[in-house]
C-alpha positions as CSV (number, residue, x, y, z in Angstrom):
1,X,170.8,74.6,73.4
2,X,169.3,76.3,76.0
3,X,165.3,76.5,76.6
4,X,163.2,78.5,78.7
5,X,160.0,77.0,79.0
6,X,157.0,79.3,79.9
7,X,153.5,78.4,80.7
8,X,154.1,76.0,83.7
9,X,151.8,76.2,86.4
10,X,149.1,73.7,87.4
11,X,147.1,73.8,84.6
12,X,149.9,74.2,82.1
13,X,149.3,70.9,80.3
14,X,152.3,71.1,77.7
15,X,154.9,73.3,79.4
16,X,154.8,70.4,82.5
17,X,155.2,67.7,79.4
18,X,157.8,69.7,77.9
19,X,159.8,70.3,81.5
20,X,159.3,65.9,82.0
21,X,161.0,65.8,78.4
22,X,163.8,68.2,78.7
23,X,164.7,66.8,81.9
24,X,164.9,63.2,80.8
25,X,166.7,64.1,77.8
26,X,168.7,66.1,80.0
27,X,168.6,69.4,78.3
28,X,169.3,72.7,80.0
29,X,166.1,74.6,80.4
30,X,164.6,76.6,83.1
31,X,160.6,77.0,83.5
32,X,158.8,79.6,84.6
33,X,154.8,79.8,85.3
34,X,152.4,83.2,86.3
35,X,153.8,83.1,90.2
36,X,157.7,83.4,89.0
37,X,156.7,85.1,86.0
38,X,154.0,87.3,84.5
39,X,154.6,87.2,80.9
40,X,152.4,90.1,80.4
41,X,155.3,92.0,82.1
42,X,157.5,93.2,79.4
43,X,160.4,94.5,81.4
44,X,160.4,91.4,84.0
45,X,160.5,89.1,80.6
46,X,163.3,91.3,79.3
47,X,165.3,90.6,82.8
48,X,164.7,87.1,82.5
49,X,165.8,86.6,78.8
50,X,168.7,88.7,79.3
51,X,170.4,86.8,82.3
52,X,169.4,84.1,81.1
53,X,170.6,84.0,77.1
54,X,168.4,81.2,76.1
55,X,168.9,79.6,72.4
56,X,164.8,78.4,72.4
57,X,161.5,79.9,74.2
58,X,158.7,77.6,74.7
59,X,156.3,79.8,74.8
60,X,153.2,77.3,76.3
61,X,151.9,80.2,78.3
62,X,148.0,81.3,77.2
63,X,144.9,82.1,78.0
64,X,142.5,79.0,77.4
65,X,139.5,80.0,79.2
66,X,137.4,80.4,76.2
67,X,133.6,81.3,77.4
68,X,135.4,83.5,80.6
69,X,137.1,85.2,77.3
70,X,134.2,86.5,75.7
71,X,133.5,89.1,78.6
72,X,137.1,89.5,80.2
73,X,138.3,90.8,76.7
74,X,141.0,92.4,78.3
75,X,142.9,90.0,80.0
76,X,142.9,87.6,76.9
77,X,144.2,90.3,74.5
78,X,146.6,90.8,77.2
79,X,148.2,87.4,77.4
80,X,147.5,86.2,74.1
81,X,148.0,89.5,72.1
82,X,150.0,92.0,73.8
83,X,152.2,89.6,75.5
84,X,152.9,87.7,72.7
85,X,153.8,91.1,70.9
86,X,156.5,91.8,73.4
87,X,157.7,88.1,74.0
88,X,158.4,88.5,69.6
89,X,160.0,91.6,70.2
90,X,162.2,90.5,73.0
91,X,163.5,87.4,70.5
92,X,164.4,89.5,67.7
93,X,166.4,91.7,70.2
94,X,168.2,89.0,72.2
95,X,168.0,86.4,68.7
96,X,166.2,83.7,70.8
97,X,164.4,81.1,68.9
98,X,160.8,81.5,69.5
99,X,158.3,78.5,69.9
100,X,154.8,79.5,70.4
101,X,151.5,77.1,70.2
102,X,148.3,78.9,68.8
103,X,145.1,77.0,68.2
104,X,142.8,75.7,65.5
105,X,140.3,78.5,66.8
106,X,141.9,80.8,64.2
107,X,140.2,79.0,61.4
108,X,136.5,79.6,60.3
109,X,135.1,76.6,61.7
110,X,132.1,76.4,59.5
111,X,130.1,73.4,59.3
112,X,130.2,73.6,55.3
113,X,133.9,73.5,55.6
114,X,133.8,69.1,56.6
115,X,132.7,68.8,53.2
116,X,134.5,70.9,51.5
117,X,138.6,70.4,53.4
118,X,137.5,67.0,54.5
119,X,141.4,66.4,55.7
120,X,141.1,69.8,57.4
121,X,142.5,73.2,57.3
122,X,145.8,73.7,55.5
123,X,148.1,76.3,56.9
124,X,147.2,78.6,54.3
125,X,143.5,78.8,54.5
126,X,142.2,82.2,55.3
127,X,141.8,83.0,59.3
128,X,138.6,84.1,60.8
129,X,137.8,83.2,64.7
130,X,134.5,82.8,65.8
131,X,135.4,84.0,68.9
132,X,137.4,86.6,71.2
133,X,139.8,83.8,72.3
134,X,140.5,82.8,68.8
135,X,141.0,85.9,67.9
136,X,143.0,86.8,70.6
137,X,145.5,83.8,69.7
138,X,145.4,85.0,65.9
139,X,146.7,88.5,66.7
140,X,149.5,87.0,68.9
141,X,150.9,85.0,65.8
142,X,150.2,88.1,63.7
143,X,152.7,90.0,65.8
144,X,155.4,87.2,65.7
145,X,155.7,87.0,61.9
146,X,155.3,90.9,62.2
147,X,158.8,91.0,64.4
148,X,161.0,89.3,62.2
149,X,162.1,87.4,65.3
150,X,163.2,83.4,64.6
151,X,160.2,81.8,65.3
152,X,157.5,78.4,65.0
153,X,154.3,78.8,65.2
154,X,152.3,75.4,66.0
155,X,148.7,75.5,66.0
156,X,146.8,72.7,67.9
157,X,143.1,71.7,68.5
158,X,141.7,69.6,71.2
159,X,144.8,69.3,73.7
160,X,145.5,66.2,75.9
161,X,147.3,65.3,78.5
162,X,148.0,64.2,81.5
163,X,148.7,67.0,83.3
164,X,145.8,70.0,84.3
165,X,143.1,69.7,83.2
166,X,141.3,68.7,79.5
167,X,138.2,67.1,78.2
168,X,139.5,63.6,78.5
169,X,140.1,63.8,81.8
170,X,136.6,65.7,82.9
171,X,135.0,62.9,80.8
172,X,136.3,59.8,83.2
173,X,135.9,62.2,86.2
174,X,132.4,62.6,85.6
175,X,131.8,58.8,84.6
176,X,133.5,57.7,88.0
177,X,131.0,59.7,90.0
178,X,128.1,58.1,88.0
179,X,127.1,61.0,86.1
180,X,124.6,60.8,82.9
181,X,127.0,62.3,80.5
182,X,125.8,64.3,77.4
183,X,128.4,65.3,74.5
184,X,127.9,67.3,71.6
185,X,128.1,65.1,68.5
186,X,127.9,67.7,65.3
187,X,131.2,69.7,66.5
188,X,134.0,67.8,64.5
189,X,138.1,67.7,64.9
190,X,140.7,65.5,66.4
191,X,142.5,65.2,69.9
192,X,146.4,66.1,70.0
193,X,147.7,64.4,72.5
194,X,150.7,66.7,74.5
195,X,153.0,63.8,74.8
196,X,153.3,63.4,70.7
197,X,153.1,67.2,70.1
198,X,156.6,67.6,72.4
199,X,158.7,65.2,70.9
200,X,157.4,65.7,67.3
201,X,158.1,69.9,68.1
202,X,161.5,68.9,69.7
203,X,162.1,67.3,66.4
204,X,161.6,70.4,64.4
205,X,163.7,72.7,66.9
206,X,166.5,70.5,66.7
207,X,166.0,70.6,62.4
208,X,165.8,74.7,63.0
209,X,162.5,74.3,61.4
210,X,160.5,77.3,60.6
211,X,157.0,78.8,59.9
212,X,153.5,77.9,60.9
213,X,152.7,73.7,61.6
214,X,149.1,72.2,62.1
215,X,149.6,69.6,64.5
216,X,146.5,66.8,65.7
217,X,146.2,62.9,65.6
218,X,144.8,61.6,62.5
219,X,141.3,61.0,61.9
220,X,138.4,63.0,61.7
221,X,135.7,62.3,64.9
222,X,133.3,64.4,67.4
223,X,133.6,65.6,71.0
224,X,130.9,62.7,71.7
225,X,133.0,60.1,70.2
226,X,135.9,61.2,72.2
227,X,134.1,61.2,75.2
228,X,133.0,57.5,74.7
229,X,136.2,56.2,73.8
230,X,137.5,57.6,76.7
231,X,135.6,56.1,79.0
232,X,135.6,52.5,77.1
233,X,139.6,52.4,77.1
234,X,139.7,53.7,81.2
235,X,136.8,50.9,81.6
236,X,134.5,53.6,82.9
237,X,130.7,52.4,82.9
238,X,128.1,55.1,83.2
239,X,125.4,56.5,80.5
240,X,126.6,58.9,77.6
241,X,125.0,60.7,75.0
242,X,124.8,62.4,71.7
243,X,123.4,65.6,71.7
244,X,123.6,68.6,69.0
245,X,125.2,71.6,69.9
246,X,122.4,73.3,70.5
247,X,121.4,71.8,73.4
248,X,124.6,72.8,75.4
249,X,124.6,76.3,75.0
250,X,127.8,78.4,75.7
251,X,128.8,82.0,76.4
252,X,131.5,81.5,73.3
253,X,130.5,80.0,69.9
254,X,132.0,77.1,69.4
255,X,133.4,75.7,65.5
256,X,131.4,72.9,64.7
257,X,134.5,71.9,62.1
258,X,138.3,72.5,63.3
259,X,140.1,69.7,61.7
260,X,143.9,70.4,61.0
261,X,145.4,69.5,57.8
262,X,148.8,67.8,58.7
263,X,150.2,66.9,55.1
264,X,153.2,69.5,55.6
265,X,154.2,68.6,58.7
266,X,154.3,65.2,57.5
267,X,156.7,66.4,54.9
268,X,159.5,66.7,57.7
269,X,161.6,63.6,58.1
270,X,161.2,61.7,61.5
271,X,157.6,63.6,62.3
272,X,155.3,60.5,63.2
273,X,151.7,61.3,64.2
274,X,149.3,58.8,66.0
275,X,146.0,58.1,64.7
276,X,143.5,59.7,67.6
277,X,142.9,56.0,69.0
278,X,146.3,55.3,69.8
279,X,147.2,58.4,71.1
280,X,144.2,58.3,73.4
281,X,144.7,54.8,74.3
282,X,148.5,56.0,75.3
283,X,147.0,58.9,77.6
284,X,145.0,56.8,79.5
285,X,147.2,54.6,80.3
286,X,149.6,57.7,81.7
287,X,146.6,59.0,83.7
288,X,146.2,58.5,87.3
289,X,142.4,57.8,88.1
């Protein structure tokens, strides 16, 4: 197979783990990030997939910056919509396999909802963003299925890695300068760690798996209890705490529930998800600090 990896500049947390996997597992791939490419330019994509007849797209490209979202509507619809749109379109034409990572911000993300999906959202549990990046992302899967194109659709909550940048890492940053840390405590989930999400994904591109996948580390815990763990494992001393959500107001509303269900992922032979403590324990020990 051949890949094309998109999404791989300095802050592209996954394609950059997927580019250190392919390489050591010496696939044939070629990446591309927003200087060589601007994947919201449809004909310069079209090029590119045409000369270049890939079997797979990794498509890791997006745009993250949820509170800068919720008044620059137009460039997230852009790359996470429109983009996404053509990108489908493009792998039904040229029959490319297309791998694209959406986000647990699709769901509701109601408080209620703990209690009631305790083991979080199945795949199937009705879509509605709380948000203009979430729904941004939503209408991007929306117009894969819509193309017919070959495609997996993995959505993922809390990403982290050691590459750009991520909560974990702004966590130890802070505590190394000696900064009073507080965290939100009521806003509930689970870290996936990039290095587990590539090779578990590889596993289902090399199956020719299909569909939509939740993917997180097991366990059910808060942003706070992330941030303290993180800074116990990288033997970071400083004071953190607790604080409800309202106390750290953003421009975009956050989901104080966004657990992924994982139990049909699971399903697929060889998938092995870490528990949240050992895949943070793992990333910490890959981090430069």
């Amino acid at each position: 197979m051949k890949f094309l990896v998109f999404g791989v500049g300095r802050s592209g947390q996954l394609g950059r783990e997927f580019c250190d996997y392919l390489a050591a597992k010496h696939y044939d791939f070629k990446s591309y990030n927003s200087l060589n490419l601007d994947i919201s330019d449809a004909l310069k994509m079209e090029e590119v997939i045409a000369n270049e007849r890939p079997s797979v797209i990794l498509n890791c490209a997006a745009y993250t910056n949820v509170d800068q979202a919720e008044d620059d509507h137009h460039m997230a619809f852009k790359i996470n919509h429109i983009a996404v749109r053509d990108l489908a379109k493009l792998s039904r034409k040229y029959d490319v396999r297309l791998i694209h990572f959406s986000t647990d911000y699709v769901y509701p993300g109601m408080e209620e909802d703990r209690l009631l999906h305790s083991k979080g959202y199945k795949e199937n549990h009705r879509t509605d963003p709380l948000n203009v990046y979430g729904e941004s992302k939503l209408l991007g899967e929306n117009e894969i299925i819509k193309s017919g194109c070959d495609h997996l659709i993995i959505r993922v909550s809390w990403l982290c890695g050691k590459y750009g940048k991520n909560f974990v890492k702004t966590m130890i940053d802070l505590g190394l300068q000696g900064r009073r840390l507080q965290v939100v405590n009521d806003q509930w989930g689970s870290p996936t760690f990039t290095k587990d999400l590539v090779q578990n994904t590889m596993i289902l591109v090399n199956k020719g798996v299909s569909g939509i996948f939740n993917y997180t580390s097991d366990g059910l815990i808060n942003w706070y209890e992330l941030a303290k763990k993180s800074l116990e494992l990288a033997n970071v001393k400083t004071k953190i705490e607790g604080v409800p959500s309202e106390e750290y107001p953003t421009r975009a509303i956050r989901p104080r529930f966004s657990k992924l269900n994982t139990e049909k992922i699971k399903t697929i032979n060889e998938i092995k998800i870490p528990d949240w403590k050992s895949g943070l324990k793992e990333l910490i020990e890959d981090l430069e600090f």
